[in-house]
N, C-alpha and C positions, 0 to 999 in steps of 0.2 A: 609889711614889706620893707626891706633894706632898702635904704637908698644908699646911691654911688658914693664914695670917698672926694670931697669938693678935694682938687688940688691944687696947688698956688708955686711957684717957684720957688719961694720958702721951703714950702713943708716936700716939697717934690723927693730930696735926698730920704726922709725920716721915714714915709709915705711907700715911698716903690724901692728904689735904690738898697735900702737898710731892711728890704722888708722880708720874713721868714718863708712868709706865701707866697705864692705866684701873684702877679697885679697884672689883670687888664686894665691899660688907660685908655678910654674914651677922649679922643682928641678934637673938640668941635666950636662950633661957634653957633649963638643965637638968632644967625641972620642967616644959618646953614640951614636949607630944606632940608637934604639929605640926612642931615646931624639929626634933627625934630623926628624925625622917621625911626630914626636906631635909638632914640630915648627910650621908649617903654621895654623895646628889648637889654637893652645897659641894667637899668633898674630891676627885672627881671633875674637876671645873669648875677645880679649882687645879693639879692633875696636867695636863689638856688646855692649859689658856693659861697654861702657866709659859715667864716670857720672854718674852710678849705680854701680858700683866695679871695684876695681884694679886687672891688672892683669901682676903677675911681674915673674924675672927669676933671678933665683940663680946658678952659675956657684959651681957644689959641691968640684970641684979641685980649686978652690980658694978663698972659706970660710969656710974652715975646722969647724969653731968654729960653726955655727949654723947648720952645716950639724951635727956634735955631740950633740948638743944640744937638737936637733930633732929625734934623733936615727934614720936618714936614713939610708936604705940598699941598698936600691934599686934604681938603675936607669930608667927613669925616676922617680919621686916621685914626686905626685901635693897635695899641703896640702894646705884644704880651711879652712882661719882663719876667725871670726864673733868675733871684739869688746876683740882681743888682744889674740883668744884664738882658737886651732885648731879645728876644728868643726866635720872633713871630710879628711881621706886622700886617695889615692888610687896610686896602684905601676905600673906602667906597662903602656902602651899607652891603649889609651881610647876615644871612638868617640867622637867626637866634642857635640853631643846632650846629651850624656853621662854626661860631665863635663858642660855643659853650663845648662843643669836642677838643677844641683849641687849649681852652682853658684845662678842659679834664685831661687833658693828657700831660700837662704841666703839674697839674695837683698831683697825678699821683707818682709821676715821675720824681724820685727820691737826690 
């Protein structure tokens, strides 16, 4: 099983920004029920489209600066970026078929 792409404000630009694939980010926190809920699906979603999109996670209690950047509110928060640029976000937990049609219509959208 793939795990998600850990992200950091650092590597954020190299990571999603710069990146050839589409990137879902997982935007959560360890003290988020909600977040704990959509884990195994994240993990899931990065095992299925590895090799056709990234699928990574952004802790929002320890990179203030893109969690501002982003105008997140809400916990969890999944933002699907295409080619450096946010395409798609949605708040809240969300079924796995939900996010993974999301995604697939970004993979194969050229």
């Amino acid at each position: 099983m793939a795990d998600p792409i850990v992200l950091t404000d650092d590597n954020f630009q190299a990571e999603v920004l710069d990146s050839q694939e589409p990137v879902l980010v997982d935007v959560g926190a360890t003290w988020c029920g909600p977040c704990r809920t959509l884990e195994p699906i994240v993990h899931e979603l990065a095992t299925e489209f590895a090799g056709r999109a990234k699928v990574a996670k952004l802790d929002a209690d320890d990179h203030p600066a893109t969690v501002a950047k982003y105008q997140i509110r809400g916990l969890p928060t999944l933002l699907f970026f295409k080619d450096g640029e946010v395409q798609d976000a949605h708040v809240g937990v969300a079924a796995k078929s939900q996010l993974a049609e999301k995604l697939d219509a970004l993979s194969q959208a050229a």
